[in-house]
VEXBAGU-879418 format. One record per atom (N, C-alpha, C, O, CB): x, y, z. Coordinates in steps of 0.02 Angstrom, whole numbers, plus 50000, padded with zeros to 5 digits. Glycine has a CB too. Layout:
XYZ ...
REM end
This chain:
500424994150000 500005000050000 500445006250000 501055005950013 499525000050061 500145011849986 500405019649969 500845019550074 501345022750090 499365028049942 500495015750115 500895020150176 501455013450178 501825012750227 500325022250269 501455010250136 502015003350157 501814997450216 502074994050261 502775007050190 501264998450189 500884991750258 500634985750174 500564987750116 499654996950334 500564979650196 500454975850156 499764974750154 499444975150207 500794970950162 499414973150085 498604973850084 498584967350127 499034963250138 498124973649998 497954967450146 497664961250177 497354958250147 497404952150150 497334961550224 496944960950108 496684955950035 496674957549969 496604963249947 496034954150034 496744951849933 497024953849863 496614958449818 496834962149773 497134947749822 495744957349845 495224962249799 495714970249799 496014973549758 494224963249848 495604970549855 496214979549869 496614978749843 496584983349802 496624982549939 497114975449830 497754976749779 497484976349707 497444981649676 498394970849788 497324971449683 497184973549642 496714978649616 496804979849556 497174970049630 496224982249646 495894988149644 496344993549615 496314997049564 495654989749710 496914992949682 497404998949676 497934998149639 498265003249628 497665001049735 498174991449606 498874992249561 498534988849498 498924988649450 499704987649593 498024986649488 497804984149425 497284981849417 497184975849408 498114980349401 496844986249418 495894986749419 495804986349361 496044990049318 495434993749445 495284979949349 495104979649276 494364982549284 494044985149329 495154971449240 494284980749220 493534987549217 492974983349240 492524986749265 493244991549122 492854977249241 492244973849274 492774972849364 493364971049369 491934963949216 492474974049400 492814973149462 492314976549516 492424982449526 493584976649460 491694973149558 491274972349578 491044968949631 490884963449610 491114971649546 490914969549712 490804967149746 490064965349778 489814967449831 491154969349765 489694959249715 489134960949726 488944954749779 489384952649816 488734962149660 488494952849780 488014949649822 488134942949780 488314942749721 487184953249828 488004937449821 488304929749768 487844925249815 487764925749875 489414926549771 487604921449779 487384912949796 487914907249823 488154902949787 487124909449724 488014907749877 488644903749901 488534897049891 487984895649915 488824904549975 488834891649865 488654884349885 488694881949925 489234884049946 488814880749868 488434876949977 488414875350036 488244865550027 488364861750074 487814880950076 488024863649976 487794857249983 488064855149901 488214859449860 486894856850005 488094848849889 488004847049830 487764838849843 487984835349889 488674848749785 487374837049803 487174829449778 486874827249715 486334828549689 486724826949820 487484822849692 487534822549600 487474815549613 487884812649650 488344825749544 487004812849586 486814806449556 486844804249506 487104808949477 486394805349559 486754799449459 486634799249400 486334804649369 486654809849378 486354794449391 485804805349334 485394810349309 485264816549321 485044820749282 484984808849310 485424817249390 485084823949439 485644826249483 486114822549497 484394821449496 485614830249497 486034834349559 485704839549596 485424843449557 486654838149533 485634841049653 485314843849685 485934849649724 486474847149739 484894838649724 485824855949737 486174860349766 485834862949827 485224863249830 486324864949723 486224864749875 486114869349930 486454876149927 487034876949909 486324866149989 485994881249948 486454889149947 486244893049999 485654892750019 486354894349879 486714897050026 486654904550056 486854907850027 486814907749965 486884906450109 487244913750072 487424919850017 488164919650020 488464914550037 487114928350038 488454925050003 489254926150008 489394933449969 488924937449969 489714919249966 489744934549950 489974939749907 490594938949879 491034935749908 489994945449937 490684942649803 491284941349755 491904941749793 492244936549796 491334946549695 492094946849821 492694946549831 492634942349895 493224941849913 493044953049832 492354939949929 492644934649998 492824928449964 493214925049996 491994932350066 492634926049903 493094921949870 493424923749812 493774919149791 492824917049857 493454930049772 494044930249731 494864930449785 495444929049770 493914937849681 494534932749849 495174934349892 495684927249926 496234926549953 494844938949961 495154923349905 495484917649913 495624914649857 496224915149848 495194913749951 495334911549808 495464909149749 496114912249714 496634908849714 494884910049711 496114919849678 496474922649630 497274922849691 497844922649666 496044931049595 497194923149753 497684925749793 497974916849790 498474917249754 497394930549876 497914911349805 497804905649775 498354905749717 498964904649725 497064904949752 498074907049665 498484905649594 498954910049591 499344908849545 498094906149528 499124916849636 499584920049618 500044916449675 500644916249660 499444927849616 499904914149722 500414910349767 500794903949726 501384902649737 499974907249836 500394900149680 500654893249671 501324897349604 501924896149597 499864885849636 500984900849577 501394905949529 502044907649542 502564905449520 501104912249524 501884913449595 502584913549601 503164907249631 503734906549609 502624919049640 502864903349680 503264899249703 503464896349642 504074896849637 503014895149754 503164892749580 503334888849540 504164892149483 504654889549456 502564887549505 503794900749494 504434902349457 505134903449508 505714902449490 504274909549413 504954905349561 505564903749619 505924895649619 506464894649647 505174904949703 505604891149589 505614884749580 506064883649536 506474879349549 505054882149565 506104886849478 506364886749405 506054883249360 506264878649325 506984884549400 505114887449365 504754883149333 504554877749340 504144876549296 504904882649299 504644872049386 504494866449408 504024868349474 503944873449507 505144862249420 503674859049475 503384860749519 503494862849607 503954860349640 503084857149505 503034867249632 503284870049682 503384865049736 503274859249718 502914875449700 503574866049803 503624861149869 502824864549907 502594870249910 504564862749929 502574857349933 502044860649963 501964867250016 501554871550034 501814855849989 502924863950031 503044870250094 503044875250070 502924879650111 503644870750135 503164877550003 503104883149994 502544886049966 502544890849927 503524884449969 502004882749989 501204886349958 500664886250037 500104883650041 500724879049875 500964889450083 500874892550147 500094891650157 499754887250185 501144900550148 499884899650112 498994901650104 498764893350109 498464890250153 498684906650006 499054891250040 498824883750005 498754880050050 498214877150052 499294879949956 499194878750101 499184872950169 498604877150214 498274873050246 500134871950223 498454881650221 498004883450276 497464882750263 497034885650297 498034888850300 497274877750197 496584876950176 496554868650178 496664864650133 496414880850097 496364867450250 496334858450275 495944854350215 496174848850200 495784856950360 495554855950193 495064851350140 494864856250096 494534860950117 494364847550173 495034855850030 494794861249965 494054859349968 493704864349972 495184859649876 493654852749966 493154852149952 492414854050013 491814853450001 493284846049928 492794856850087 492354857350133 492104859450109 492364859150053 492374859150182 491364864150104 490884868750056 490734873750124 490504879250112 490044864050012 490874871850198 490674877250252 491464880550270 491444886350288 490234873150330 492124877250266 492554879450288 492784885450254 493244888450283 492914875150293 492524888250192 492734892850176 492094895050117 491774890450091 493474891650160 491944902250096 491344902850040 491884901249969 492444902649948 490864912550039 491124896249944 491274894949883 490694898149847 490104897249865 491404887649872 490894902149790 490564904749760 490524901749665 490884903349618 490784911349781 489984897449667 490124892449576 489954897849544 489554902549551 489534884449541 490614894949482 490504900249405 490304895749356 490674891249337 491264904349371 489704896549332 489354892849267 489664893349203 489584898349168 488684895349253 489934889349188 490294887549113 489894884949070 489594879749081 490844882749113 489854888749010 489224884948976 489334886148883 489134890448843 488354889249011 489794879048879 490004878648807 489334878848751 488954874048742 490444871448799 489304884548720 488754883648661 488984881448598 489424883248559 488404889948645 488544876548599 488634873548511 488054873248448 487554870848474 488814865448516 487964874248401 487664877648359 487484871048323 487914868548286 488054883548325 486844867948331 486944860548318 486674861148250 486094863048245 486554854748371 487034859748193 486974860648114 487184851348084 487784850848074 487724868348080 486904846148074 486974841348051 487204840547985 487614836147971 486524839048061 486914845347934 486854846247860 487684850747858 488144847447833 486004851447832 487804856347878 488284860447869 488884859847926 489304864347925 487954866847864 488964854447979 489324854548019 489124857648089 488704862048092 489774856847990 489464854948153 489104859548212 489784865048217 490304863848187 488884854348302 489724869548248 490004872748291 490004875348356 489454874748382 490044875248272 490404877948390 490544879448454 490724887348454 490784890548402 491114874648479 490774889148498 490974896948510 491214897448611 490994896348667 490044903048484 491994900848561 492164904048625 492544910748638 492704913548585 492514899648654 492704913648690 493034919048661 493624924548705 493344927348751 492434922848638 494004925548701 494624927348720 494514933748792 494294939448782 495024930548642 494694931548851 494404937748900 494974942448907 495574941148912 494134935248981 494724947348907 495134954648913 495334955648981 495014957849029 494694961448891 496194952748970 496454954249048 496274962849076 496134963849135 497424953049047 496284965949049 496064972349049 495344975049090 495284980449118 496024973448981 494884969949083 494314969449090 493944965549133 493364966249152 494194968549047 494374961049148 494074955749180 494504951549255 495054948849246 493974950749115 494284951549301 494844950549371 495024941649370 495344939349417 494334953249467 494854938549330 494894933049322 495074928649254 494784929949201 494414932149344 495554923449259 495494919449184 495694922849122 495614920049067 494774917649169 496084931949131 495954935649062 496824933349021 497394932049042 495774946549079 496564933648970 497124931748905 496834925648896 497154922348856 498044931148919 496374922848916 496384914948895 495814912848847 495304916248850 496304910248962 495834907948804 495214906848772 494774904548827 495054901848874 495254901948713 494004905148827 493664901548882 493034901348834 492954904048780 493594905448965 492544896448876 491794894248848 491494901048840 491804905548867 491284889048904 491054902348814 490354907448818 489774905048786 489614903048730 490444914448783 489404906148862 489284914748917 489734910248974 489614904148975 488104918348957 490144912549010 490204909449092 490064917449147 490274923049130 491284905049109 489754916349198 489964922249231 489764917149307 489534911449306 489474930949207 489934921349366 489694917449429 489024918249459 488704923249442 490114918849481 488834915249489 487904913249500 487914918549559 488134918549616 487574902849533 487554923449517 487354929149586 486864932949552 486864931949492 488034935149620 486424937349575 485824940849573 485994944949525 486584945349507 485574944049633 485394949149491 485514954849452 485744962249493 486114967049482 484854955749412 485344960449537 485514966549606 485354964349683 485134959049706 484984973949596 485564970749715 485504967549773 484834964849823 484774960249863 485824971349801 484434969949800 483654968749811 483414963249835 483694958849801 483284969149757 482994960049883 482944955449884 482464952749812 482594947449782 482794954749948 481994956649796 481574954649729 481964953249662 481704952249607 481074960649710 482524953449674 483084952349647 483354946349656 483484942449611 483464956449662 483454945349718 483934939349735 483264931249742 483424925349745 484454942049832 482644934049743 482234927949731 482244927349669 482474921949648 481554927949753 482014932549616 481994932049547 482504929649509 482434928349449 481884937249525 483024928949539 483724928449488 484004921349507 484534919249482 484404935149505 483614917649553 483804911749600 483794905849537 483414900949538 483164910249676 484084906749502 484204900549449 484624901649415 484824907149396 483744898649405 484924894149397 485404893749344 485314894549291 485804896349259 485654889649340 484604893449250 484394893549197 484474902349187 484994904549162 483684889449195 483994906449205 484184912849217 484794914549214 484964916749159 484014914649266 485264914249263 486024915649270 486354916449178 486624920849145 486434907749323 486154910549170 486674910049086 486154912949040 486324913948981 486944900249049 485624914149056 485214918149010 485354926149010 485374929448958 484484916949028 485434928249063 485864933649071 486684935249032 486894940449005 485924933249139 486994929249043 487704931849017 487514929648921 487724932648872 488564926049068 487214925548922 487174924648847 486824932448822 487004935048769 486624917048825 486434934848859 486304944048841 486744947448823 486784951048774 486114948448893 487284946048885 487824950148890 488514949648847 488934953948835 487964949548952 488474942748826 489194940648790 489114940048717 489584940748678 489484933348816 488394938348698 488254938048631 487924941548601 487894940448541 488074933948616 487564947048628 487224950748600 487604957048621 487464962048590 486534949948613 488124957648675 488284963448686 487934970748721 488114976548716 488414963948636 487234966748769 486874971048808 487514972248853 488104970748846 486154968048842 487024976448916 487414980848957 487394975649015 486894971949019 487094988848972 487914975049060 487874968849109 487284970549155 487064976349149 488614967549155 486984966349200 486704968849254 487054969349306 487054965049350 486234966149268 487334973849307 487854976949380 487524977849453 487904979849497 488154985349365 486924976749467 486654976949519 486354985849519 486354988949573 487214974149575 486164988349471 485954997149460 485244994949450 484844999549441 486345002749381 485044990149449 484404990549413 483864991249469 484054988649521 484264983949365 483264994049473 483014994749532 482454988149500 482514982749529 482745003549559 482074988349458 481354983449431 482084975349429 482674975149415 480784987549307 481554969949451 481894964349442 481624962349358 481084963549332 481704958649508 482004960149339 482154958049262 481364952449224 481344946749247 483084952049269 481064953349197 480454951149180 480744945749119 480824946549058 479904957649158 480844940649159 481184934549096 480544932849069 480674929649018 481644926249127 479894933349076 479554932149046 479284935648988 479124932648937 479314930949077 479214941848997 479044946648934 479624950648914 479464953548862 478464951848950 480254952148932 480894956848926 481184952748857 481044946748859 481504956849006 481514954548806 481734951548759 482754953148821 482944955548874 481454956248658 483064948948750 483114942448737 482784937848769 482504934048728 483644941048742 482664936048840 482484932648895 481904927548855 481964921548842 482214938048961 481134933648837 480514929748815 480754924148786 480594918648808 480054933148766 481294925248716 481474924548655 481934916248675 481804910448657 481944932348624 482394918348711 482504911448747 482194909748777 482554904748781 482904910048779 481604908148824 481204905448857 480834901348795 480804895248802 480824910348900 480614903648750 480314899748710 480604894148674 480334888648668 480094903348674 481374896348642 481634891348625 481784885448667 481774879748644 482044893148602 481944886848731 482144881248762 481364877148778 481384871148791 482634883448830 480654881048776 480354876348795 479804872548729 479284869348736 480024879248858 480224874648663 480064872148635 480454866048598 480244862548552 479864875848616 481224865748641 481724859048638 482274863348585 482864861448587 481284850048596 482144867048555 482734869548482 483424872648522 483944874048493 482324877848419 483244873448624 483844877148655 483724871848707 483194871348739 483854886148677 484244868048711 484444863948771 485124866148790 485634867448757 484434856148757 484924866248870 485424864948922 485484860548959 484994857648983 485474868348956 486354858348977 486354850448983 486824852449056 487194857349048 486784844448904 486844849849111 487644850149166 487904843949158 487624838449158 487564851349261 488664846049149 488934839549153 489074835449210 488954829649224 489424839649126 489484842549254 490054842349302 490174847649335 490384852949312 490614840849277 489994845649414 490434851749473 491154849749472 491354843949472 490174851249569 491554855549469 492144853349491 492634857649524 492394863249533 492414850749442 493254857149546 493614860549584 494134863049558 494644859749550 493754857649628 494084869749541 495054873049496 495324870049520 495074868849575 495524880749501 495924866649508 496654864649551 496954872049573 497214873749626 497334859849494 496834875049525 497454880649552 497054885249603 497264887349657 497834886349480 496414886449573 496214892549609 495734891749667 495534896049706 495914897249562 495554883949666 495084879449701 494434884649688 494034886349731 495314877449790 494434886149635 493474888749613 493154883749601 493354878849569 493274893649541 492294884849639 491834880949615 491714879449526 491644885049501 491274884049647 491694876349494 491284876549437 490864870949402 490974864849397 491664878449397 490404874249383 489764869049358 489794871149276 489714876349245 488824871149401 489964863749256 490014865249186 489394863349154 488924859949173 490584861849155 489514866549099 488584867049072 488834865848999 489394867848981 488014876649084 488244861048940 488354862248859 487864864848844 487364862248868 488454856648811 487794869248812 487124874448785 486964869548696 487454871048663 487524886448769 486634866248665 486504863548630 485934867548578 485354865448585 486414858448663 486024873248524 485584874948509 485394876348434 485784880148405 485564878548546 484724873548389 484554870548332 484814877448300 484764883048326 483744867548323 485124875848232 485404880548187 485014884148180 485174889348209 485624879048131 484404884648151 484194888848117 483754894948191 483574900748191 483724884348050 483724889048248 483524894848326 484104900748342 484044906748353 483514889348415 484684896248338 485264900848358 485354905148316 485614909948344 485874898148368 485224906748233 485204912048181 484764916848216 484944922748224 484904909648106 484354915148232 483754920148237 483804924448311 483694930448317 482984915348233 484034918848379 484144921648422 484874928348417 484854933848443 484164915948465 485334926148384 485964927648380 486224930348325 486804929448307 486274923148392 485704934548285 485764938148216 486204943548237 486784942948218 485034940948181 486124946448257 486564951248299 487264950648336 487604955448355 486214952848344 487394944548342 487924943148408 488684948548390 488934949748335 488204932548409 488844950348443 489434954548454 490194952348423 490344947548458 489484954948530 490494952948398 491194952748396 491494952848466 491724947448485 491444958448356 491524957248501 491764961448562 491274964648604 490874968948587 492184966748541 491364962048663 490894962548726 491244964848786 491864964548785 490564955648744 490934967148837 491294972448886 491974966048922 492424968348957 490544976748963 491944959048910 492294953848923 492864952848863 493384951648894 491804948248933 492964952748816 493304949748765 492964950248692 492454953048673 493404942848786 493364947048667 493294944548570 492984938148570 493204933448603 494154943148519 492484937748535 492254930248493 492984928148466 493414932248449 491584931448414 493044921648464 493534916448434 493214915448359 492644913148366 493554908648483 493314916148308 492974915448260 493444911548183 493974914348171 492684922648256 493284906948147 493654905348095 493794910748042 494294911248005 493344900048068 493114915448047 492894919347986 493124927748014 492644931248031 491904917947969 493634930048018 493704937048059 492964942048037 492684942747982 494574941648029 492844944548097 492284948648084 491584946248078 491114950148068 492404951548031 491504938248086 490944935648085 490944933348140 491534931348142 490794931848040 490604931148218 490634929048265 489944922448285 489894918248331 490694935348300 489494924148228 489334919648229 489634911648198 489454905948214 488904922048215 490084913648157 490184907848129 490614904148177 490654898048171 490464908548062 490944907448227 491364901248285 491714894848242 491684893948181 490684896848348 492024890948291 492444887248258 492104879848259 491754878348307 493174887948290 492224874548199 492304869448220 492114865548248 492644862948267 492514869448232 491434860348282 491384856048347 491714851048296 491394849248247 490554854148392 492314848748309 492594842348271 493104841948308 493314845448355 492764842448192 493394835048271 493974831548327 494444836348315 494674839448363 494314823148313 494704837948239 495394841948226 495234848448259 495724851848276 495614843148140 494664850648272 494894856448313 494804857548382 494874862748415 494664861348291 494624850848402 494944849348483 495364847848499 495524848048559 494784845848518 495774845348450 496694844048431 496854850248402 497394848148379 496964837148367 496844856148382 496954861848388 496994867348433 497404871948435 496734862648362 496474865748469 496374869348549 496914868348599 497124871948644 495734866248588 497164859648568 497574858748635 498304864748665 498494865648723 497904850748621 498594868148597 498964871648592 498794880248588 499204884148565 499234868848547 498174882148612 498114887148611 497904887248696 497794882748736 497694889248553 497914896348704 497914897348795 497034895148807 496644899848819 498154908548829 496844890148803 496054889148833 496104887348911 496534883648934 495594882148790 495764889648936 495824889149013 495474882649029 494994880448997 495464895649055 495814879049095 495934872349090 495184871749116 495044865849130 496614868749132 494744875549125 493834874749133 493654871549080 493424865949071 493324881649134 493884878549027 493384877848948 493724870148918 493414865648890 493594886548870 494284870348932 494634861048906 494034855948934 493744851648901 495614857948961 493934857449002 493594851949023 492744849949003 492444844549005 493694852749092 492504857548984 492014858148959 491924854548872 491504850348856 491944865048970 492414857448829 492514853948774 492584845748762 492394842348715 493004856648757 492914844148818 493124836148812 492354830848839 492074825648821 493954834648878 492274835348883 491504833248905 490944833648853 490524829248846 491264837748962 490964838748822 490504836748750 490704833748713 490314831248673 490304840848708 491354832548708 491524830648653 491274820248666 491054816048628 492434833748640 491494820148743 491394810648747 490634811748742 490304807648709 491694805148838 490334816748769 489374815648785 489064818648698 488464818748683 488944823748877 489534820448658 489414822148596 488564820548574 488064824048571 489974818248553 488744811148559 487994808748533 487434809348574 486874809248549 487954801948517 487504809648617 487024810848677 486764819248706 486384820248753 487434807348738 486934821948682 486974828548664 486874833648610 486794839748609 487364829148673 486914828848564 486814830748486 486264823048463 485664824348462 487804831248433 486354819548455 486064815048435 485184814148442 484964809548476 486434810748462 484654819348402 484224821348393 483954817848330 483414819348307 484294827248398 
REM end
């Protein structure tokens, strides 16, 4: 800090030596339970807020970081990941707030012309998490539109949650930063109506694969495949953004963002060598084995 005392948590430092432009301490759905069965999974939640776990997570990956390059690039000694040891069980869900980020690979299911996928590059600049890396889209973390409580009942879903960032990442609306005073009318509000219909007319499926645990940053995440009929996703996504207050579409075709890349093997053997963050890998590989089962309509 400016008087020479050391921050106490990392949200403050980075505020003050390298604030990206989304950087927000809002109100969050904490996880508290999980039970995944075959078919079903059931969740438990309270609340929490962003930074009581970015302060652990991101502070996390910058610890294993540096030790590894004090290392000479190899891997570090446990002794030297301190924070890291003072966390007895990564998976307790009460010993510390875990706050899940929804990953939710969309694929553009085209049988006749090939499928594709879409993902897209986050703006370290922009974003306090994951930025320079290719990742899935929409992902953002499961928390309210605002703080309100008519807010925090209304927004109490996952389905919602990624209906929101798919607003935000593909069409390039304005985020919901928690300014909004009216809670969000997914029923009559476009995009929202517009997806509501598709999905309940089957042309927009959403599938979860998998909770799982960052290694590095020990973040919650629930990976999701967004599955949606060519000619729905034209219509929903006539518009979609190049560039969103997050990053660039990944695109084969520069300047076209709908066209995204690829759902095929060679370009999941292409991915392997580009910066995709080891989420969106896991998300890809997971569609890729649940492929027919997922596509197979």
């Amino acid at each position: 800090m400016s008087n020479g005392q050391r921050y106490d948590r990392y949200s403050r430092a980075l505020r003050d030596l390298a604030r990206p432009k989304l950087l927000d301490n809002r109100v969050s759905y904490r996880l508290l339970d999980v039970e995944w069965a075959s078919q079903r999974g059931t969740f438990g939640f309270n609340y929490t807020s962003y930074f009581d776990v970015l302060d652990v997570g991101e502070a996390l990956g910058h610890e294993f970081a540096l030790a590894w390059l004090n290392a000479g690039r190899k891997r570090p000694s446990f002794a030297d990941l301190r924070f890291r040891r003072s966390i007895s069980d990564p998976f307790d869900l009460l010993h510390r707030p875990m706050l899940p980020s929804i990953n939710t690979l969309t694929i553009r299911r085209d049988p006749i012309e090939g499928h594709r996928m879409y993902l897209h590059r986050r703006d370290a600049k922009s974003v306090a998490a994951a930025g320079g890396m290719y990742h899935v889209a929409p992902a953002g973390v499961f928390q309210p539109a605002a703080i309100a409580p008519a807010h925090q009942s209304n927004d109490f879903s996952l389905w919602r949650n990624i209906q929101r960032e798919f607003s935000e990442e593909f069409l390039g609306n304005a985020e919901h930063d928690g300014n909004s005073i009216d809670p969000i009318d997914y029923d009559a509000h476009e995009p929202f109506e517009s997806f509501k219909r598709a999905r309940e007319s089957g042309e927009f499926r959403v599938s979860a694969c998998a909770m799982v645990l960052e290694p590095l940053t020990l973040w919650v995440e629930l990976l999701t495949v967004a599955v949606i009929e060519a000619s729905t996703f034209d219509a929903l996504f006539a518009q979609m953004v190049a560039v969103n207050e997050e990053g660039e579409a990944i695109s084969t075709q520069a300047g076209r963002p709908t066209v995204g890349i690829p759902f095929t093997s060679d370009a999941r053997e292409r991915l392997r060598s580009e910066p995709l963050s080891p989420i969106s890998r896991a998300c890809v590989e997971l569609a890729w084995q649940h492929r027919h089962t997922l596509l197979g309509r």
